[in-house]
C-alpha positions as CSV (number, residue, x, y, z in Angstrom):
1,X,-71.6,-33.9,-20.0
2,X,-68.2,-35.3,-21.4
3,X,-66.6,-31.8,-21.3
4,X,-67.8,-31.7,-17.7
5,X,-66.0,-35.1,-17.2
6,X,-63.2,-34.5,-18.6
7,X,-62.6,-31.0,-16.3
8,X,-63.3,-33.1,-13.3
9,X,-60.7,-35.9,-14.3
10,X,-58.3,-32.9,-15.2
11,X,-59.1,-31.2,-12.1
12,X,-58.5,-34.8,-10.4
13,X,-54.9,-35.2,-12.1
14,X,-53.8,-31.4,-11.3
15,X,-52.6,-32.2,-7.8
16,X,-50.6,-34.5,-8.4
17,X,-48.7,-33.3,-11.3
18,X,-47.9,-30.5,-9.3
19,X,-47.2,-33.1,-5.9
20,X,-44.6,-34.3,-8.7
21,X,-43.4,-31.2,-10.1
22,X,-42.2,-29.7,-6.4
23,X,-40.4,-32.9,-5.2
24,X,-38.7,-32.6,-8.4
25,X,-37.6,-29.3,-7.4
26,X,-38.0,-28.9,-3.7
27,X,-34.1,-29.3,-2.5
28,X,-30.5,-30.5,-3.9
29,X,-29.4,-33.5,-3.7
30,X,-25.9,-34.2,-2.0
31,X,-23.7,-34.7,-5.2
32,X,-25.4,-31.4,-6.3
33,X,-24.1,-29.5,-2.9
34,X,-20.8,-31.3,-3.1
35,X,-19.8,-29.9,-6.3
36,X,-21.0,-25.9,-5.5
37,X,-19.0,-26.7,-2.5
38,X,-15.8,-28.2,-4.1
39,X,-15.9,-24.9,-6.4
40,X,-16.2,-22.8,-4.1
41,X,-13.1,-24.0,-2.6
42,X,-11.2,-23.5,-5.8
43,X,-12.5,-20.0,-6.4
44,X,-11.5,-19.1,-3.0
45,X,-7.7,-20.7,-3.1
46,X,-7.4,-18.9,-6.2
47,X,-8.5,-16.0,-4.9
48,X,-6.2,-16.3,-1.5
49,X,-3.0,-15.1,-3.2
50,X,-4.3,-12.4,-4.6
51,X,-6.2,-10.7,-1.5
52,X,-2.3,-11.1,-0.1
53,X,-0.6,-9.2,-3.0
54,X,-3.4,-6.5,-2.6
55,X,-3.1,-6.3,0.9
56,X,1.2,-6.2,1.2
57,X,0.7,-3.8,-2.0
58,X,-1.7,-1.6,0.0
59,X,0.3,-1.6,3.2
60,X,3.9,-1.0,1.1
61,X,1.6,2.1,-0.3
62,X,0.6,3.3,2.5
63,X,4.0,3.2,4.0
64,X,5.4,5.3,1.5
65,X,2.8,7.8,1.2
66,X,3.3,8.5,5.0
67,X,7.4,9.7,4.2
68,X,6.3,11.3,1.5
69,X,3.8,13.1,3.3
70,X,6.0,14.1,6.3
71,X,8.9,14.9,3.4
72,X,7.0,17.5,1.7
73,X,5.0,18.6,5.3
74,X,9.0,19.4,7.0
75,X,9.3,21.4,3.2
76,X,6.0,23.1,3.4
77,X,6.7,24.6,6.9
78,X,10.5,25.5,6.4
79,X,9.2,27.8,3.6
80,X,6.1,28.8,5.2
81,X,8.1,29.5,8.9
82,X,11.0,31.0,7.3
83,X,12.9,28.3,9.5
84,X,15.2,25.3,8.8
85,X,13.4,22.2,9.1
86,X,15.6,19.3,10.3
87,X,14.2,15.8,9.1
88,X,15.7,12.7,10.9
89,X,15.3,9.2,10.2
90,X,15.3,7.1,13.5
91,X,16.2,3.2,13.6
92,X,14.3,0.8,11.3
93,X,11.5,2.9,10.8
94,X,10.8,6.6,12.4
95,X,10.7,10.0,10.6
96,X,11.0,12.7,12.9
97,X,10.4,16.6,11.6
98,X,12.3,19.2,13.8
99,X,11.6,23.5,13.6
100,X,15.1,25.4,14.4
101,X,15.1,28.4,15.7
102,X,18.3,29.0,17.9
103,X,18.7,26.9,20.0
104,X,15.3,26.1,20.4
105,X,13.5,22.8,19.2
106,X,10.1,22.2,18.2
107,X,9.1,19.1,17.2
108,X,6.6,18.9,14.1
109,X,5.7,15.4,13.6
110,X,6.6,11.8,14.1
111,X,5.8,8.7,11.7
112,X,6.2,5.5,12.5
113,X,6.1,2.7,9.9
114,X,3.4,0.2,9.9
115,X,2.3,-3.5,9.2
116,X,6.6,-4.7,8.9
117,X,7.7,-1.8,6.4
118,X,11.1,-0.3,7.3
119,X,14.1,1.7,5.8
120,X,16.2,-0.8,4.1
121,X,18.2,-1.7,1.0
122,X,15.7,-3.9,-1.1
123,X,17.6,-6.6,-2.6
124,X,18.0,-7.2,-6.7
125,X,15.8,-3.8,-6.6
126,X,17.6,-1.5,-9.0
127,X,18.1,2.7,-8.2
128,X,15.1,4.5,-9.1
129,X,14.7,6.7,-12.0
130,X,16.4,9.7,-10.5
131,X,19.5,7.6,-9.6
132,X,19.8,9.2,-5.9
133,X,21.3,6.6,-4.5
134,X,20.2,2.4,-2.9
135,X,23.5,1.8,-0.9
136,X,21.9,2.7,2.3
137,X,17.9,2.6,3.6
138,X,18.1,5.8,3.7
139,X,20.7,7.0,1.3
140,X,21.5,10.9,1.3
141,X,25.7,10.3,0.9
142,X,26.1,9.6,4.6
143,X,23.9,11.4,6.8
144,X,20.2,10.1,7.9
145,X,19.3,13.4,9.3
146,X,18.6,16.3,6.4
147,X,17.3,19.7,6.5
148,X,14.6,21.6,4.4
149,X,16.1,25.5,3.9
150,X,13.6,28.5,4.0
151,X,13.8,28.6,0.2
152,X,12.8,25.2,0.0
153,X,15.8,23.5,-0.7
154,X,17.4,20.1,1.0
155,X,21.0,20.6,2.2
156,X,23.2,18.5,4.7
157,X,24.4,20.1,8.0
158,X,26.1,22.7,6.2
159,X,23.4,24.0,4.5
160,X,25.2,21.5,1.0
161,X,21.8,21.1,-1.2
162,X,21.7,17.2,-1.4
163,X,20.0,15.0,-3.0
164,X,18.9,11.2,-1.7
165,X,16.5,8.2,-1.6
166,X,14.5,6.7,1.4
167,X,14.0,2.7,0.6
168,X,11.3,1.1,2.3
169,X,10.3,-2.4,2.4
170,X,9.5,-5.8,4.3
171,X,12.4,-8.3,4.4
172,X,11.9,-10.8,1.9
173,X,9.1,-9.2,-0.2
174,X,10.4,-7.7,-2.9
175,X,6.9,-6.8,-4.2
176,X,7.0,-4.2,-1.4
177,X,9.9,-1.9,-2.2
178,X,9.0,1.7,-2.0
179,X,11.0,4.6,-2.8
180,X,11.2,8.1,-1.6
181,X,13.8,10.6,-3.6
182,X,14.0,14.3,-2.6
183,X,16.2,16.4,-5.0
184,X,18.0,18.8,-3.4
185,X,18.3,22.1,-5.2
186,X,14.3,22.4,-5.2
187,X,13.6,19.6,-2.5
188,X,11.0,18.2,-4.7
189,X,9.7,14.8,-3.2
190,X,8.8,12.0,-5.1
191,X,7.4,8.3,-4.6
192,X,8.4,5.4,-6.5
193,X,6.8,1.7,-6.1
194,X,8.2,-1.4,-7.5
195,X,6.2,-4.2,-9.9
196,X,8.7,-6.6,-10.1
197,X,9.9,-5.5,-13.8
198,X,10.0,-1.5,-13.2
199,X,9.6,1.6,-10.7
200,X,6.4,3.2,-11.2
């Protein structure tokens, strides 16, 4: 008969140790959810400039893999056609691929440069490992139109092999220079990006 007691009294307390135990836990209080909140904040402003260096690096990237794309596309055809391939580079930022046959013209392809990248002469930015040239944006001794020759080399008007960079970049980002050399004798293209310490 005790026993039995002492289950109903225990049965008795049960509901409200547990009323207890879940207002304990049922919610935050408001110093709790202001101090998630305040580090949340911190982790996302530290995490701010680095979403921007991605994203500049990613665009700077994609720049450059464009003229290096189009570079070795205008080589690929001039071997493939049997043709000279004229390559020009228009104003701040357009690459423009050229068949030659005659006097005829056929146009090939046109790139444009995206998201602020241009040609241009990145400041405190040393030459690139080949040593082509950073004078000019686009820096081939002079001229800013080139041709690919049916055997695959780069030469000047004249058929000269030359060699020469294309420098890309956003005005006052140095994080974003980008490098394009073609050598001329085998008008092998390469791509270069800058870290801030080195070309890579």
């Amino acid at each position: 008969m005790t026993g039995h007691m002492g289950l109903a009294g225990h049965r008795d307390r049960c509901p409200q140790v547990r009323a207890r135990l879940y207002s304990r836990c049922a919610g935050f209080t408001l110093v709790e959810i202001a101090v998630v909140v305040g580090i949340m904040g911190i982790m996302m402003a530290m995490a701010v400039p680095s979403i921007n260096t991605a994203l500049i690096d990613a665009r700077a990237n994609g720049a450059m893999r464009a003229v290096q794309g189009q570079l070795r596309t205008a080589r690929d055809a001039a071997v493939s056609l049997r043709r000279v391939v004229e390559v020009q580079f228009v104003g701040a930022g357009e690459v423009r691929s050229t068949r030659l046959e005659g006097t005829t013209r056929t146009l090939l392809q046109t790139t444009f440069l995206e998201n602020g990248m241009q040609f241009q002469v990145n400041s405190g930015v040393p030459d690139t490992p080949d040593a082509f040239g950073n004078a000019r944006a686009v820096d081939f001794g002079g001229p800013t139109t080139i041709y690919f020759q049916p055997d695959g080399t780069l030469g000047d008007g004249t058929g000269l092999p030359i060699s020469g960079t294309v420098n890309l970049g956003v005005p006052t980002r140095a994080l974003s220079a980008r490098a394009v050399t073609v050598l001329g004798p085998t008008g092998r293209v390469q791509a270069y990006r800058w870290d801030s310490v080195a070309w890579r």
